[in-house]
N, C-alpha and C positions, 0 to 999 in steps of 0.2 A: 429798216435794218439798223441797230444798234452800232452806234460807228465807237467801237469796242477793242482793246488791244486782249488777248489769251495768250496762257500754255495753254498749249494743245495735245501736246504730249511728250514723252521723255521715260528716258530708261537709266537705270542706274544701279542694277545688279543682274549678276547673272552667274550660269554656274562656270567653273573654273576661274578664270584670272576674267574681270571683267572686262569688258569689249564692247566698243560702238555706242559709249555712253554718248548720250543727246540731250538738249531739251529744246524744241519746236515750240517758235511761237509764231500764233497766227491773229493777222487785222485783216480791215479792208483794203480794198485796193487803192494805190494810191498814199499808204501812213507810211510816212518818212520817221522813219526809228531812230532818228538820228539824236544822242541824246539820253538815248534808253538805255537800260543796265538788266542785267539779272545779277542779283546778290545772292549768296549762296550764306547758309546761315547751319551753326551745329546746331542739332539738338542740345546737347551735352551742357550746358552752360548758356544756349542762346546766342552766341556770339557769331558774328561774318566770318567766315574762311576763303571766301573770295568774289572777286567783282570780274563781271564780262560785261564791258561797253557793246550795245547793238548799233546795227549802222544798217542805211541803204531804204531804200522805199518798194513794199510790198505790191506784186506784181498779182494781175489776175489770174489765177488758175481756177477758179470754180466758182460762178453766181456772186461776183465781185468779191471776192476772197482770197487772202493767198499764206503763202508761212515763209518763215527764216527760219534757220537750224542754227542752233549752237553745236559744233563738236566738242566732249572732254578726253581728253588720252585716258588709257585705261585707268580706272580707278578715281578718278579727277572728280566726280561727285562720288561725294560719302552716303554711304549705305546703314549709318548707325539706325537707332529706335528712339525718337525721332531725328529728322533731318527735313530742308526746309529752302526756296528758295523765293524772293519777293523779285516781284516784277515791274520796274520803278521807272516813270514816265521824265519826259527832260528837266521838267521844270522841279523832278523829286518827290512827287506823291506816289504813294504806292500804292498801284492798280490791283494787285492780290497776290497773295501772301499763304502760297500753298507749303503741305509737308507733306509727311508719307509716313507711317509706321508710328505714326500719334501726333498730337497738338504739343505747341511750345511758346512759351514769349521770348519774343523779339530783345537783345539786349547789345544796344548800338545800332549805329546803323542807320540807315532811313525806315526801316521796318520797328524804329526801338520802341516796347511800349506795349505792339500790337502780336496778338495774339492769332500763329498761327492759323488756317483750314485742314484740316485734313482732308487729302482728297478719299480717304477711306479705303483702297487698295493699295496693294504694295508689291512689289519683287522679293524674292528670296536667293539663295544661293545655287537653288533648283531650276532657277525659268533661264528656259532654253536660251540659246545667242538668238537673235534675229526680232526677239519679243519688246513689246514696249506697253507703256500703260496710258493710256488716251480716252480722251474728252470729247465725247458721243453726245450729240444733242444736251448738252448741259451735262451730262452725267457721266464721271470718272468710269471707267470698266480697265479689266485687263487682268492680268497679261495675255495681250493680242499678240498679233503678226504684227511688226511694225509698220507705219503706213508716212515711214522719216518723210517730212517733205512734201509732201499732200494734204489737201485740206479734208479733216475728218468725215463733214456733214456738212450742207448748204450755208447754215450759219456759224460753222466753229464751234459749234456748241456753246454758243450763246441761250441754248434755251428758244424760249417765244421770238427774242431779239428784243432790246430795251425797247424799240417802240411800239411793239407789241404786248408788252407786257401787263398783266390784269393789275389794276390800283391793289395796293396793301396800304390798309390804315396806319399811320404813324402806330397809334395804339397797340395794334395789331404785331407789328416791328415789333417794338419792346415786347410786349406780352407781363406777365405776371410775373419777375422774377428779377434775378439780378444779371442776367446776359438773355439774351434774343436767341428765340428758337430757330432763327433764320439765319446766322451766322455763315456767311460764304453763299449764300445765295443772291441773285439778282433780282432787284425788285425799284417799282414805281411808285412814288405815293405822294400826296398832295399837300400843302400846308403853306401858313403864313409865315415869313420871316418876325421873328422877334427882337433878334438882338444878330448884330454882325462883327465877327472878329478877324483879326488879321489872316488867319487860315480857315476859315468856315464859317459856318452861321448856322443858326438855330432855326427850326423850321418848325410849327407845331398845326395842329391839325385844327381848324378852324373852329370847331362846335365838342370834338372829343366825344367821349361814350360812358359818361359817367359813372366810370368804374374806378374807384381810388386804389384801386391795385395796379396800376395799369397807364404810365404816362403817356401823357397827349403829345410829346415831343422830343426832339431829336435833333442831333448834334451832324450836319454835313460837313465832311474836311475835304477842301479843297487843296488843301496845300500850300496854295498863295493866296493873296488878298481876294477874296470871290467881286465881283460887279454886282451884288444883288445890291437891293436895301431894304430896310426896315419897311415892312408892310405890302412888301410884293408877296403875289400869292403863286407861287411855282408847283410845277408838278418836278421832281427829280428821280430819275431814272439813275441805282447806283447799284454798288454790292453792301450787304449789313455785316460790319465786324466788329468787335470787340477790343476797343483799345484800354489798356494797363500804362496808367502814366507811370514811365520811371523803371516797369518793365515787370514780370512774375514777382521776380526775388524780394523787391518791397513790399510786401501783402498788400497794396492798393485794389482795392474794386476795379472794376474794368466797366467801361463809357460804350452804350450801343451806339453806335456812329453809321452813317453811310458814307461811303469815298470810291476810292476804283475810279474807274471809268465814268466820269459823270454825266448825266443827259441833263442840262436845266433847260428847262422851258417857263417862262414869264406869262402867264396865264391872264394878270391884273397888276395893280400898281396902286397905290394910297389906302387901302384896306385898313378898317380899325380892327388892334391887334385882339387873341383873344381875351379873356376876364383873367384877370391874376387869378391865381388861387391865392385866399388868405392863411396866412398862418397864423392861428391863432383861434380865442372865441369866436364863436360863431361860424366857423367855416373847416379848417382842420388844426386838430393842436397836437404838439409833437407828441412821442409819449418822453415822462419825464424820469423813467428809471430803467426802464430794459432795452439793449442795444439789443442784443440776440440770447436766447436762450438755447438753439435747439440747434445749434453749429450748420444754418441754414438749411435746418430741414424742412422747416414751412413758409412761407413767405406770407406776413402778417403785417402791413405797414398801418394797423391801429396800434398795436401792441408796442414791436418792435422797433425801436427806433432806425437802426441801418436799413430795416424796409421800407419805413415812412418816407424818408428822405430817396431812396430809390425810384420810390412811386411816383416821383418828382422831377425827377431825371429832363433837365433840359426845359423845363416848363415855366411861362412867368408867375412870378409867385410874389407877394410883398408881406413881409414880417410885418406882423400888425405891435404896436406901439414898442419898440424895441430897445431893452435897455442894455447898457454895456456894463458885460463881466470879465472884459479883458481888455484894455484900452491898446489901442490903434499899434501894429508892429511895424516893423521896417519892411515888412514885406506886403504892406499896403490890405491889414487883415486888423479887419474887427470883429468880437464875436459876444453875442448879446444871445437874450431870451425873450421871449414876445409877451405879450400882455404886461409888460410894464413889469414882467419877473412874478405874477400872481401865479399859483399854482408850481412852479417850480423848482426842485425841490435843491438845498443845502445851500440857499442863500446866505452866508453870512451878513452880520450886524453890518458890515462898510459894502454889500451889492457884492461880490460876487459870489462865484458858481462853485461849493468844493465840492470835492469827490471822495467815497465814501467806499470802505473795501466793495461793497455791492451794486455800488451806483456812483457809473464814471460820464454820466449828466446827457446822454439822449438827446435834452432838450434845446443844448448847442446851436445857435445858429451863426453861422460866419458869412461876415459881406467881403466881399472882396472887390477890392480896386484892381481893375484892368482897360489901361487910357486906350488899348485896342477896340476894347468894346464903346466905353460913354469915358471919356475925358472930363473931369471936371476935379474942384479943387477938393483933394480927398481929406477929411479933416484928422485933426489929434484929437482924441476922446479921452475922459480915462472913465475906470468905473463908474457906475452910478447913471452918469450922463443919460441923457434917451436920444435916441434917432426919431421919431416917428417910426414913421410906417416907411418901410424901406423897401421897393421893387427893383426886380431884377429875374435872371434866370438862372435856374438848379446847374451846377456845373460837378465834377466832383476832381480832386486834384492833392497833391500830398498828404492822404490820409484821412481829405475831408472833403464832405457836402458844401457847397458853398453860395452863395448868391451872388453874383456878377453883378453890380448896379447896372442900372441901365436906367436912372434915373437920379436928379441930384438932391439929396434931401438933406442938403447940409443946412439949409434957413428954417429950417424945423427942428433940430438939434436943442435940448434943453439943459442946460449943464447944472450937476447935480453938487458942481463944488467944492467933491471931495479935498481935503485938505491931511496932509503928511501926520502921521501918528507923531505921537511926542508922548515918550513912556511915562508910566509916575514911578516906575522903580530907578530910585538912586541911592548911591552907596553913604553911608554913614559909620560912624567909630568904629562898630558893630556888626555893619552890615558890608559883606564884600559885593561885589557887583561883577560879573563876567560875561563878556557878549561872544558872539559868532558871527562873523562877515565874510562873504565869498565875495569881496572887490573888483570884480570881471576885468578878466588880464591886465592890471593895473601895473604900467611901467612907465619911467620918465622918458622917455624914448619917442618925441615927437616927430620922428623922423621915418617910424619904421610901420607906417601905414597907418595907425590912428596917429590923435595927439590928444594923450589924459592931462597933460599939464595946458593945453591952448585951451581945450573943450572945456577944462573946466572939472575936469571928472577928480581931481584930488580934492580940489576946492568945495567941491558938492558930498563925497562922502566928510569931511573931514567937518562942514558943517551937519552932518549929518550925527556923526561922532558927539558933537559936544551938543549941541540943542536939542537931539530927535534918542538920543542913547545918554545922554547924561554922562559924558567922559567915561564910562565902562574903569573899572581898577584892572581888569588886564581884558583884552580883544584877539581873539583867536580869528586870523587872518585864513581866506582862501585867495587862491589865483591871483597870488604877488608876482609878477614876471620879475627878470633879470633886471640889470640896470640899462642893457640895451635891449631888451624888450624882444621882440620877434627879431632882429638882426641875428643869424648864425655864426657866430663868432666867436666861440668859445667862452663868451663869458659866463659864469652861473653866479654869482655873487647878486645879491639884492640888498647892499646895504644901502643904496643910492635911492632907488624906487622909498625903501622904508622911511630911510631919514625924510624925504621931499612929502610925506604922509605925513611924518610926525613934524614935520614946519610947518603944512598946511592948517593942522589942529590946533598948532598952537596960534597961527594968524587966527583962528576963529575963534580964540579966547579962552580955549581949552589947556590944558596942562601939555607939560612936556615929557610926553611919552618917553620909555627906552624901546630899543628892540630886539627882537631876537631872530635871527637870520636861520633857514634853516640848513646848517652845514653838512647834512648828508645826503642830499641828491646829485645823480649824476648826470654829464652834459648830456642834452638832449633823450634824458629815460624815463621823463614825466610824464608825458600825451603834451595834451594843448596844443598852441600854436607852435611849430617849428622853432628850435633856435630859442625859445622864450623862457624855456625851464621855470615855466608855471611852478610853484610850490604853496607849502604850510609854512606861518611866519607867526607872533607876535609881536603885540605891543602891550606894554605893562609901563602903569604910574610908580616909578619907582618910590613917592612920597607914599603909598597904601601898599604898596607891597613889598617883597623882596625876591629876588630870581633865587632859589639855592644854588649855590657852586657846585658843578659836578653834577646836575642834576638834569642834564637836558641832555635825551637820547631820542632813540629813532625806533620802529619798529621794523623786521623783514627789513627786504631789500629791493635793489631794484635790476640787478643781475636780473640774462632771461634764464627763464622757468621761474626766479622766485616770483613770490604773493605780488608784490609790487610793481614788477616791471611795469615800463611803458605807462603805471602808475605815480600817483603824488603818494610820496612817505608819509606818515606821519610825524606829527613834533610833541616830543614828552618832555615835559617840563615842572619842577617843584617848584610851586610859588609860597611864601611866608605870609601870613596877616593871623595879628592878634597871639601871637605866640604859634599858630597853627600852621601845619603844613597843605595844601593844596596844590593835588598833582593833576595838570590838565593833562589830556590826549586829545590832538586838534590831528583832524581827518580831513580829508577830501578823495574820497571814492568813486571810481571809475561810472562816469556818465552814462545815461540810460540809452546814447546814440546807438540808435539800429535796431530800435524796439519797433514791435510791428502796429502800424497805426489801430486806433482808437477803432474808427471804423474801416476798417479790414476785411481778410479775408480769414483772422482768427480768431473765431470766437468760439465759445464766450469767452470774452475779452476780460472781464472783471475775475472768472475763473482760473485765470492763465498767469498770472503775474507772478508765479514760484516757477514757470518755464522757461528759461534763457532764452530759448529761440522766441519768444515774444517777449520777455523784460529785456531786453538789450544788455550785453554786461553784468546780467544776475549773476551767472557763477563768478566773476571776478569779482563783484561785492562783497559776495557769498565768505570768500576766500578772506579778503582783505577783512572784514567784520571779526570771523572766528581766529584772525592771529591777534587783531585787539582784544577780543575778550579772552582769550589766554593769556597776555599782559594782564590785564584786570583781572584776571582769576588769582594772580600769581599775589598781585597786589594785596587782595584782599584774602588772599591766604592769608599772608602773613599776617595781616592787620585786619583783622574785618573790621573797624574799625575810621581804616583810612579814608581820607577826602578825597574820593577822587570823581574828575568831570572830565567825561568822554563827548566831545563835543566837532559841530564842524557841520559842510558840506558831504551829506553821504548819501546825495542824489537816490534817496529810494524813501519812500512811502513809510509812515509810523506803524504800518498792517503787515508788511512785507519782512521776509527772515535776515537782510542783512540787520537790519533795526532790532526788530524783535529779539535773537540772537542775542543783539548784546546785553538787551533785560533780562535775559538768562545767567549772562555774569555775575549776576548780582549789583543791576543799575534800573536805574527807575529814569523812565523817559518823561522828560516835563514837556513834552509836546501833549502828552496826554492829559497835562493836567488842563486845556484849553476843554473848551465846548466842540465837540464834534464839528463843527460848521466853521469853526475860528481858527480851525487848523492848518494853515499856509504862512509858504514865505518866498513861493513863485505861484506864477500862473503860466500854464503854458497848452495855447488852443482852446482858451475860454475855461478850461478846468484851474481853480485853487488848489494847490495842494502844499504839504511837508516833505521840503525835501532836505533841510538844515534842522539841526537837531542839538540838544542837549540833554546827556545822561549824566546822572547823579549817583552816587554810593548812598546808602541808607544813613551815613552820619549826615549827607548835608542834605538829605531829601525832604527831613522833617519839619526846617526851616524856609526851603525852597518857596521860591515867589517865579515867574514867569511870565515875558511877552515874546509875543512874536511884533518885532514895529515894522508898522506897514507905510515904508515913503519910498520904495521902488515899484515893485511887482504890477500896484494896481494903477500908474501912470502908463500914459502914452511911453514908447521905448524915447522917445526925442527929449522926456524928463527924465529920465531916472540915471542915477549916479551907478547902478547895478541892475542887472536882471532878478537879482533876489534882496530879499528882505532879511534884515541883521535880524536875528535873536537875542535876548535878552535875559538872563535869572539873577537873581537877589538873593543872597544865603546869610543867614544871622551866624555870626562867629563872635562870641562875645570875648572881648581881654580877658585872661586869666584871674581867677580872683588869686592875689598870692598872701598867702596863710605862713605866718615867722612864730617859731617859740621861742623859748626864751633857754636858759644854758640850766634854766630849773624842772622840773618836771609840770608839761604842759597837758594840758587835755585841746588837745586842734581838731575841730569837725570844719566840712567842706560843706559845699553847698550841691546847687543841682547843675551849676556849672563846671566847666573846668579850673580846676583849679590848681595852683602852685603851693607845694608845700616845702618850706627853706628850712630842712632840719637844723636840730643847733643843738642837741644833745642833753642826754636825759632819759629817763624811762617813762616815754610821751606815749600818749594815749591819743594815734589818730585813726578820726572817721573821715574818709575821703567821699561821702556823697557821691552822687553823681556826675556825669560828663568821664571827659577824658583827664580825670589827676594825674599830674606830678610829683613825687617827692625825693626831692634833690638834698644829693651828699655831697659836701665838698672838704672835709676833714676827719680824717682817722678817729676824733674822739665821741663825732656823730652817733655813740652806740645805745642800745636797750630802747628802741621802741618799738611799741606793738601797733602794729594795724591791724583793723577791726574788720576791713569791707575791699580790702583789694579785688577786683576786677582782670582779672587773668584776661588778657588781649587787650584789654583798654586803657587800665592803669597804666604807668611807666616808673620802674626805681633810676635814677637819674645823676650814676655813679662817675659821670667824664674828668670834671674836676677831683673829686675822689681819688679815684686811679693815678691820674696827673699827676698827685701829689707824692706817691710812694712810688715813681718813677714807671708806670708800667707802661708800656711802648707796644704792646701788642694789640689788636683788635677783637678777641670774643675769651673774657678771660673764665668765661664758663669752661670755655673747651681749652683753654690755659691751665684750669686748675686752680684758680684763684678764689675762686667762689664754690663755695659747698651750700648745699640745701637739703633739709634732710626733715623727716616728720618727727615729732617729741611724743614718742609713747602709741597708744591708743586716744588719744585724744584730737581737735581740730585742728593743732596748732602744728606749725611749720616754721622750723628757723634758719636763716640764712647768715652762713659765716663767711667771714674774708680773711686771707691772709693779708695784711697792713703790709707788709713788709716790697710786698711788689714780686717777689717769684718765691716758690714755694720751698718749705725749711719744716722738712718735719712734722707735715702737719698743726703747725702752730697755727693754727686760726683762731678769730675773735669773732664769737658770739654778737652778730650786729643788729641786727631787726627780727623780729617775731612777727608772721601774719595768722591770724583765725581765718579756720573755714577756705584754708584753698591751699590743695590739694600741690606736694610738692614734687611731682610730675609733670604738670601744668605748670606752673611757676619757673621750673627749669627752661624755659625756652628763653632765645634773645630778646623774642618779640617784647616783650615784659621789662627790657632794659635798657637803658642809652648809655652805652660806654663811651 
């Protein structure tokens, strides 16, 4: 007889006001319940609505069998679609885990994770008082006569009785698919221990049925530490269910397990374990581009990757020659591809794995360190590197397949080297240089749970800065904290964090940065950590450049409902080099947290990534993207012309619409100008990818140069100064050529440059060439020249000293009246007059400049002028 705890039965709706709710549970004679609980759990959300301690030791009433009753006052169990109660043993394993009126996951709890039974019948608001629904020889029926308090059938409806019960092959258990056809049944089945962990062990079936659809093993949860070992051969009498680490709502895959009530019997003891399955040539090899195509409508583990690795489920397995594409995390994970990376595809030139809008890399294998299973010293890796051949057992856990070592292959480890990128783009007379760095919550604040000034972390980017980035002429900063860091304390100021950056630079030999704080975030309306008022920040060489005065604003807000809340603002800023203006926009958009794993339960996954409920935070990107490129639009209205770099942390893929979107603005993404394969500046779960970006306007697109430098991402996390890697562009801005005549009549031609033209008066004959020309007035007698090739939006008349001069105080003396434009005849020519005088008398104007060939409607706008 299976010495087994059941519900037995229970009732929980009925017609009128509910009455004589129960739920009966029955053991053997003799089981001291003492210890035990029923949890009661909503459908609705998953969560506990109530706990009832059991007590007392079950008396014989029938073929050593007996029951305890729970009473609930009316109503006291919920009658929702689904609803659900787990029946949990002293030590806290849960024996099973029934519901009524559909399946649900467990969310808290000691049931958290696991996914409901249904017992498959139900009550309604129809079934008579007196009725209940009970557990017949194994099988749910009803609504009966109630039978509160009496034992149903000889065994409680245990079925055969666990010791009775016919072998089921592990194989068999699992089946072909991604959950067990057997789910809530009772069964026995035989197998070797492989690997033992602090609440279960792994049990696989000695010989297997060599079916690669179909694992040969299986996960037993005990709850507490189990007494087996490695290489006992047991037979285990349990129930088969389907545990969800973390719970439904994560999209995580779900683990066949047996638990409940356990029967281990030790059959043998020292048993050599089964054959690894290889991963790799010669034996199985992942596939290396399709995760799911068909939203699990086949189960294909050649093809499919999510099947592959299911069909695996729990099984010894060793990745055959194993290289790393994502060096070692804090969470004791490394993740490589076998055969030494041959056949698999989006290797970049430096080893690792990118991901490509249709292939998010299959081929993934992650080892994981767990001292419950095999202790030993887990190493720091970075790229490159190889493992050998790495064994262990298929687990599956935060959104991934995983291998559990269970063997130390650290003395086989080949190290491959890698050494920190050191860009060749540096700035020169000509050349301006502007980077992107997300600084990971970087404050001086040793005190308030890290320490970036002890650890080292200012001193590592700031060598980073001047050797690996060439001192950049301005650095568009992400995740600067406050000056007190995560401490909650009203502070938001970061001049302290900034300044201790720009001393660190300068100990490393670099220049002496200025900076620029970002002054419009409000306390605690950034995300991040609590209290730390994460933001957008610069630093600019104030020797190569200049800040514009007045020039530094904000985009949206952070009020709720706007674009921003609970978001990081942006920072708009005019910087000066070579006569020219350049307007950054430094981002940092709302993180991809709460995206539904890689390998999921959504797929296809690579199809999904315009779906918020799988991109995490798409539509807040979505949102935050399209108020910058209406800033940019705005921009280049006026000026199509202007320099502007939209740049930053905007945690979303160079394929995806927050990105994309802004190339619509009228910006060209230099992430693009890389080789498909070279397109990263994180790594995250063995995938490379772009999540830091910079966009260009069409005037500096044509000279654009581009890196992504790679001296974080592909280290061990125990190196790296950041989780992401600084970007990098180089734009040619040549000095103005400046072009002076003389008080005689000149003939002045310009080049293909920009150029400055320093009127002086005469009836001068200028060609302004190409680029962006100048021709500046700065006295009243400046009159009679013609221009031959003005540029309407790009050219500039360059009247400030002019106007100064004849006292004019006003800001647009077009719409003042001060300036008249008008066409001469039928012919191409257009002349532009001023009143000298400074406010207008009569129409007294003087005939000042002459343009050919442009149109003086077009010419009429400001854009065309600097007052």
């Amino acid at each position: 007889m299976a010495t087994s705890v059941f519900i037995s039965e229970l009732h929980y709706d009925n017609t009128g006001t509910d009455v004589g709710e129960f739920i009966e549970i029955a053991a053997p004679v003799g089981t001291d319940l003492a210890g035990y609980s029923l949890v009661l759990y909503n459908g609705n959300g998953g969560t506990v609505y109530g706990t009832v301690a059991l007590s007392g030791v079950v008396a014989n009433q029938s073929d050593g069998w007996g029951t305890i009753v729970v009473d609930f006052p009316s109503n006291g169990l919920q009658n929702g679609a689904p609803d659900g109660v787990a029946l949990v043993d002293a030590e806290g394993t849960v024996l099973e885990f029934l519901s009524y009126e559909g399946a649900f996951s467990a969310v808290g709890g000691p049931a958290n994770g696991l996914t409901s039974v249904d017992i498959g019948v139900a009550e309604d608001g129809d079934t008579p008082i007196g009725q209940s629904l009970q557990r017949i020889d194994g099988v749910w029926t009803g609504p009966l006569t109630a039978t509160k308090g009496a034992v149903n059938s000889p065994n409680n409806g245990g079925g055969d009785g666990g010791g009775d019960l016919e072998p089921t092959a592990i194989y068999t258990i699992q089946g072909a698919g991604h959950s067990s056809a057997l789910v809530g049944q009772a069964v026995s089945t035989m197998g070797i221990v492989t690997a033992v962990d602090t609440n279960g062990f792994y049990l696989q079936d000695a010989v297997g049925d060599s079916n690669i659809a179909t694992s040969d093993a299986i996960f037993v949860f005990t709850g507490s530490a189990p007494t087996v070992a490695v290489g006992h051969e047991l037979q285990v009498t349990g129930t088969v269910s389907e545990f969800t680490p973390g719970g439904a709502s994560t999209r995580n895959l779900s683990t066949t397990q047996l638990g409940g009530s356990l029967t281990i019997t030790t059959l043998s003891t020292g048993n050599e374990l089964p054959e690894a399955v290889v991963l790799g040539q010669g034996d199985r090899v992942p596939p290396t581009e399709n995760i799911d195509n068909d939203d699990f409508g086949s189960f294909d583990p050649v093809t499919d990757g999510i099947d592959f690795f299911e069909s695996l489920e729990g099984m010894r397995v060793t990745a055959q020659d194993l290289r790393v594409v994502n060096g070692t995390n804090g969470f004791g994970e490394i993740f490589g591809v076998v055969d030494n990376g041959t056949g698999a595809t989006g290797l970049s030139d430096r080893g690792t794995l990118n991901l490509s809008p249709d292939d998010f890399n299959p081929e993934r294998v992650q080892v994981q360190f767990d001292s419950g299973v095999f202790d030993f010293a887990f190493p720091d890796v970075n790229v490159g590197d190889n493992l050998g051949d790495v064994t262990g057992v298929v687990n599956y856990d935060f959104g991934n397949f995983q291998i559990v070592a269970t063997e130390d292959f650290t003395d086989q480890i080949q190290r491959g080297e890698l050494a920190p990128e050191v860009s060749t783009l540096v700035g020169g007379n000509d050349q301006l240089t502007v980077a992107s760095y997300n600084v990971l919550n970087l404050d001086p604040n040793d005190g308030d749970g890290d320490a970036d000034i002890a650890n080292g972390q200012f001193a590592a980017i700031a060598q980073q800065i001047v050797n690996n980035l060439n001192t950049p002429d301005i650095l568009a900063l992400q995740e600067v904290q406050d000056n007190s860091g995560s401490a909650n304390d009203g502070v938001t100021a970061a001049n302290v964090t900034l300044q201790t950056l720009v001393e660190a630079i300068a100990a490393a030999g670099g220049p002496t940065y200025a900076f620029l704080d970002n002054p419009f975030i409000l306390n605690n309306a950034s995300g991040g950590q609590p209290g730390a008022n994460i933001r957008t920040a610069y630093l600019y060489d104030p020797s190569r450049v200049d800040l514009v005065e007045g020039s530094v604003a904000t985009i949206g807000g952070q009020a709720q409902g706007e674009t921003f809340a609970g978001a990081r603002l942006p920072l708009v800023a005019d910087f000066e080099f070579n006569g020219e203006t350049v307007t950054l926009v430094n981002n940092h958009f709302s993180s991809k947290g709460g995206s539904a794993p890689i390998l999921g339960t959504e797929q296809p996954f690579e199809a999904l990534q315009e779906d918020p409920t799988v991109n995490g935070s798409l539509d807040e990107r979505q949102a935050q993207s399209e108020a910058v490129q209406d800033y940019v639009s705005g921009l280049l209205g006026g000026d199509p012309s202007a320099n502007v770099v939209v740049l930053g942390d905007l945690n979303e893929f160079e394929f995806v619409s927050p990105v994309t979107g802004l190339e619509s603005a009228g910006l060209t993404n230099l992430t693009n100008s890389l080789d498909p394969n070279e397109r990263y500046s994180y790594i995250f779960q063995g995938n490379s990818q772009t999540l830091d970006h910079i966009l260009v306007s069409d005037s500096l697109a044509a000279t654009a140069e581009y890196d992504a430098v790679h001296v974080n991402a592909e280290f061990a996390e125990a190196l790296q100064a950041s989780d992401h890697d600084p970007v990098l562009a180089r734009f040619t801005i040549e000095a103005p050529n400046v072009i002076e005549g003389t008080p005689q009549r000149d003939v002045l031609t310009g080049s293909n440059r920009s150029d400055i033209f320093l009127a002086s008066g005469g009836p001068d004959l200028i060609t302004t060439g190409g680029g962006r020309d100048r021709i500046v007035y700065t006295s009243t007698d400046q009159t009679g020249a013609t221009i031959t090739d003005f540029e309407v939006g790009t050219d500039r008349l360059v009247f400030t000293d002019l106007l100064a001069s004849v006292g004019y105080t006003g800001s647009n003396p077009l719409v003042d009246g001060l300036v008249q434009i008008r066409s001469l005849g039928n012919s191409d020519r257009t002349q532009l007059s001023l009143e000298l005088e400074g406010v207008v008398r009569r129409n007294q104007f003087t005939n000042f400049v002459t343009f050919q060939g442009v149109d003086a409607a077009e010419l009429g706008n400001a854009e065309n002028f600097v007052f």
